[in-house]
Backbone as numpy.savetxt, mean C-alpha at the origin, in Angstrom:
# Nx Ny Nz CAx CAy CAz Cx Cy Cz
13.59 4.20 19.30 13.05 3.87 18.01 12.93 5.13 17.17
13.41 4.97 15.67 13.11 6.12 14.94 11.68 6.24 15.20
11.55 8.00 14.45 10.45 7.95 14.16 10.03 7.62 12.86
8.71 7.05 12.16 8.46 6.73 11.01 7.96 8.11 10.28
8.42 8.29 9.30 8.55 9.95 8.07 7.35 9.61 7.23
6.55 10.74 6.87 5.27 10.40 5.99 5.50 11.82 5.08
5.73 11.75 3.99 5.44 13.13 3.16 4.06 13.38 2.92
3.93 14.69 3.23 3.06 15.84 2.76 2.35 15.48 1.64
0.93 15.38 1.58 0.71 15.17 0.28 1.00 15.88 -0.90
1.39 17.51 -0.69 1.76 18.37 -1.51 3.26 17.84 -2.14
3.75 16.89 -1.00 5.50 16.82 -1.79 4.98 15.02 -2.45
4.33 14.61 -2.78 3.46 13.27 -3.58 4.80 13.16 -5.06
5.43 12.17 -5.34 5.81 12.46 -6.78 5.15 11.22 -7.33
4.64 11.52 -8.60 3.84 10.19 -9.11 5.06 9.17 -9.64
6.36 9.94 -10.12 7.23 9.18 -10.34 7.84 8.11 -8.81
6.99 8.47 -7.94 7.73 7.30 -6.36 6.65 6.36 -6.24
5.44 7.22 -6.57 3.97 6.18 -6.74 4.46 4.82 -7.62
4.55 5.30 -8.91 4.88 4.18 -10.29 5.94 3.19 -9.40
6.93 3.78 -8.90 8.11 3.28 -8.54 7.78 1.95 -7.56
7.21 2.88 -6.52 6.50 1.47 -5.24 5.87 0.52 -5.60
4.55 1.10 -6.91 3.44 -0.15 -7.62 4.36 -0.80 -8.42
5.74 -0.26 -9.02 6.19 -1.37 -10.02 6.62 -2.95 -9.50
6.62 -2.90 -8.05 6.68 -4.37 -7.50 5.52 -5.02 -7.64
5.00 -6.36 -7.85 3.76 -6.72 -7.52 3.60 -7.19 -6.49
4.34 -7.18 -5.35 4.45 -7.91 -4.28 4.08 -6.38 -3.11
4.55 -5.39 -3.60 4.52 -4.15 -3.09 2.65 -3.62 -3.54
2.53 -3.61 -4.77 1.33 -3.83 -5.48 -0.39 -4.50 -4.61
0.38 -5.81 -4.47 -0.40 -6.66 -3.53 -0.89 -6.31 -2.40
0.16 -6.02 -1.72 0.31 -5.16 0.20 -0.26 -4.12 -0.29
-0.36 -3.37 -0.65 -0.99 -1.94 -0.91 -2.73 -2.20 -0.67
-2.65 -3.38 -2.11 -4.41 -3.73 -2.15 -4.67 -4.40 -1.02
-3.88 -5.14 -0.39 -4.84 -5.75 0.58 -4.88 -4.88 1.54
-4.25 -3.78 2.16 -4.60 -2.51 2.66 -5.43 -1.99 2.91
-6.06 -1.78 1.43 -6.45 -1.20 0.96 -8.01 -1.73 1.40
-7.87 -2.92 0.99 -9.27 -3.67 1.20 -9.42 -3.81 2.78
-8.75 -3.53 3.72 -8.77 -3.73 5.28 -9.03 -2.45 5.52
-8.53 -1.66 5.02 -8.81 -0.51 5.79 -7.82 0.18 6.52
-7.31 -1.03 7.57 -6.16 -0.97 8.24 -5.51 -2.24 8.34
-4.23 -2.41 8.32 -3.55 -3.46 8.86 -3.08 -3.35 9.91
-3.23 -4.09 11.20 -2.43 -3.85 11.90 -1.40 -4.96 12.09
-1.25 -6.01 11.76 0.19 -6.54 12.31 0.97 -6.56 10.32
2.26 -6.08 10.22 2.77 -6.65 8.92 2.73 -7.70 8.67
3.06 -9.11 9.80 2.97 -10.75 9.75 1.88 -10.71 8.71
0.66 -10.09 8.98 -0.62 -10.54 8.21 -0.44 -10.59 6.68
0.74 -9.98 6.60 0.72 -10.14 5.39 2.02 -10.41 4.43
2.77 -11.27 5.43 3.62 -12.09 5.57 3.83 -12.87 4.49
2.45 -13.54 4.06 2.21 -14.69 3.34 1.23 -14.30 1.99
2.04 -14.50 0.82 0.83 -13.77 -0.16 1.03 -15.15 -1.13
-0.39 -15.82 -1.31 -0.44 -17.09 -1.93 0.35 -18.06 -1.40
1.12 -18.49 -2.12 1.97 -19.71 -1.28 3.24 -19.17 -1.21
3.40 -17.70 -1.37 4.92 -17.31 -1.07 5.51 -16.93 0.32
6.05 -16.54 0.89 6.41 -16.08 2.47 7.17 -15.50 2.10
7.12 -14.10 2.65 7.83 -12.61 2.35 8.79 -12.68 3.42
10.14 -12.96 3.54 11.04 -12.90 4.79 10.57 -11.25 5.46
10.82 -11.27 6.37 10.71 -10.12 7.94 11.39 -8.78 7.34
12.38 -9.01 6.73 13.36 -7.82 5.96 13.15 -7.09 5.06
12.71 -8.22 4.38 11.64 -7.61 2.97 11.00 -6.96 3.23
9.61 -7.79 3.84 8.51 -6.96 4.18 8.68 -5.65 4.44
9.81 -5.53 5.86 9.62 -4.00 6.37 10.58 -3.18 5.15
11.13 -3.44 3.89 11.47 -2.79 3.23 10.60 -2.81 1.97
9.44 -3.68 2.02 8.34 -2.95 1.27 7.18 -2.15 1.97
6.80 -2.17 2.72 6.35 -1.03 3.93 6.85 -0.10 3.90
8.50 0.44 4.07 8.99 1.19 4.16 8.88 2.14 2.41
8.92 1.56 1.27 8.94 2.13 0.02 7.59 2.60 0.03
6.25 1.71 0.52 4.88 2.23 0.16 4.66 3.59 1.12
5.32 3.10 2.46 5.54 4.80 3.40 6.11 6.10 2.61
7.25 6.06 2.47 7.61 7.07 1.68 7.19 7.53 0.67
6.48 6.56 -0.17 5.99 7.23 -1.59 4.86 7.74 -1.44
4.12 8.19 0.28 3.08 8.16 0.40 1.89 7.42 0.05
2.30 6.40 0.01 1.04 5.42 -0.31 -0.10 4.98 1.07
0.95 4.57 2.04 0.92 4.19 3.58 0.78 5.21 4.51
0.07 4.94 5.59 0.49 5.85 6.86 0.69 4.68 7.63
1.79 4.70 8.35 1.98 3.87 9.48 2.41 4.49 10.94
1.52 4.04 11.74 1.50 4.29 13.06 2.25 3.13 14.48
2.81 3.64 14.81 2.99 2.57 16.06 2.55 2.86 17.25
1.78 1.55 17.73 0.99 1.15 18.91 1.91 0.28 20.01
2.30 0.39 20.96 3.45 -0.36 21.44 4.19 -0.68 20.11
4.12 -2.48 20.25 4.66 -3.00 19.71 4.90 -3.33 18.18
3.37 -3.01 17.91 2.73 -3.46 16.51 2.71 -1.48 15.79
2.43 -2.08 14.08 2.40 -0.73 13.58 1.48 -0.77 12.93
0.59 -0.18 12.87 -0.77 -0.22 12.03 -0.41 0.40 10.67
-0.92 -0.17 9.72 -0.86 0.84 8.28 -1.83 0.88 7.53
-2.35 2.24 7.65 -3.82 2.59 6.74 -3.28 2.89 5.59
-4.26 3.09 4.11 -4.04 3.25 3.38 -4.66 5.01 2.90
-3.93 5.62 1.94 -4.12 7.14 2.35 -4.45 7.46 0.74
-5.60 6.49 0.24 -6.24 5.88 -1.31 -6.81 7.39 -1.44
-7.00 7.93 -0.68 -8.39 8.81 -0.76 -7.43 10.43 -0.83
-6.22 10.31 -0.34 -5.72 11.82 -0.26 -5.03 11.73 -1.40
-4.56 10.63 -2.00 -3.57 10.05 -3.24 -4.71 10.58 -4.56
-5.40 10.00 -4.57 -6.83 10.03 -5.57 -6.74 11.51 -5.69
-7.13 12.19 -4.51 -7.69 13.23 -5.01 -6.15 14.48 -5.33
-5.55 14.16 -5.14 -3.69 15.01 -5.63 -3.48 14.12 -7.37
-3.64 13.06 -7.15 -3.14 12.43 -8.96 -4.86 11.66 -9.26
-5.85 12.02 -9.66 -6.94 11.53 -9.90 -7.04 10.59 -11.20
-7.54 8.98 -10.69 -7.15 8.30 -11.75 -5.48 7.40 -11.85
-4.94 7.59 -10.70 -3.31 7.01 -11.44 -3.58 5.90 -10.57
-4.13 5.61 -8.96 -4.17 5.04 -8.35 -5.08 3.73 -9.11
-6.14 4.07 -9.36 -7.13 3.44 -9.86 -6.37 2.63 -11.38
-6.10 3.40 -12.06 -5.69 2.81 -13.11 -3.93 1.59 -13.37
-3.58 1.78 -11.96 -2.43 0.72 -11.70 -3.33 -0.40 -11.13
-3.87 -0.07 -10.41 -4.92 -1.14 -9.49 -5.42 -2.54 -10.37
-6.10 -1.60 -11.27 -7.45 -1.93 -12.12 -6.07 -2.84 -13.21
-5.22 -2.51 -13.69 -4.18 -3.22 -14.57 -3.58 -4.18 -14.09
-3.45 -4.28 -12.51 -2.68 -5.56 -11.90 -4.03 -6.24 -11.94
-5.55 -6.06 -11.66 -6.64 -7.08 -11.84 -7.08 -7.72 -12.82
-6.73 -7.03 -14.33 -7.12 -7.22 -15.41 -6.08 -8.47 -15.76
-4.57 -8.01 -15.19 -3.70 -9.34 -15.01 -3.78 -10.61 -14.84
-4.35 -10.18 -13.24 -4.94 -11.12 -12.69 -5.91 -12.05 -12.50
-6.99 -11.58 -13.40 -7.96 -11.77 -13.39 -9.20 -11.70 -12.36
-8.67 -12.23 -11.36 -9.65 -12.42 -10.58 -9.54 -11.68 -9.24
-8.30 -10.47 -9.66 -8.32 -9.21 -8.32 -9.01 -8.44 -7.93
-9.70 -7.92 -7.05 -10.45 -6.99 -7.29 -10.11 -5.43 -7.64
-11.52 -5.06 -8.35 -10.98 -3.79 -8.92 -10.71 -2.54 -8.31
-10.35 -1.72 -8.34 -10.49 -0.33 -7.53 -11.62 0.40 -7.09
-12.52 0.23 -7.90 -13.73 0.81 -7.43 -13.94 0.07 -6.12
-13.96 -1.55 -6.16 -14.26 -2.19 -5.02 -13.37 -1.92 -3.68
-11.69 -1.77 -3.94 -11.07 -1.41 -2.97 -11.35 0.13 -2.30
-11.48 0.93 -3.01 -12.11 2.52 -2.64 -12.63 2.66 -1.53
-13.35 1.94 -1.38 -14.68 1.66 -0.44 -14.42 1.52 0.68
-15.13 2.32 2.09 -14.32 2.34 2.85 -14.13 0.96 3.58
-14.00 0.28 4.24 -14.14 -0.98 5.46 -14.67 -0.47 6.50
């Protein structure tokens, strides 16, 4: 098995950040992350509303939120856990995280906001 690649927070480009959040489906997985703390199976999040994210997808939106440093993902045997790395992101681009967040909720209406996701689990 490869190994899974995580950039440095020093090599961060906000232009790969924008890039990963410009999905909302990528967007979504991030926040609910975010709000767990950790994920550990991807299945969990398989299913967003009444849509079903095929197996391929998924690990190629995982794979974009990894690289852009959004994600850390770890593998445990079988399964790969993915924390969210809100807090090393924040403090390298202060404000960019928060303010994509807070714009997909205002969308949404009824997402929660960043302040609330911040927080640890």
């Amino acid at each position: 098995m490869r190994p899974l690649s995580h950039p440095p927070i020093e090599d961060l480009r906000p232009e790969a950040i924008l890039h990963a959040l410009s999905d909302p489906i990528r967007a979504t997985i991030f926040a609910k992350i975010m709000q767990a703390g950790c994920v550990e199976a991807c299945s969990a999040l398989s299913a967003l509303g009444d849509r079903v994210i095929p197996k391929s997808s998924l690990s190629n939106h995982f794979k974009v939120l990894r690289e852009a440093g959004l994600i850390r993902s770890e593998r445990h045997g079988v399964e790969v856990r993915n924390h969210s790395r809100w807090a090393e992101v924040e403090a390298r681009f202060p404000g960019l995280l928060s303010g994509i967040i807070n714009a997909y909720a205002s969308d949404a209406g009824s997402a929660p906001r960043a302040a609330e996701m911040a927080r640890p689990a």
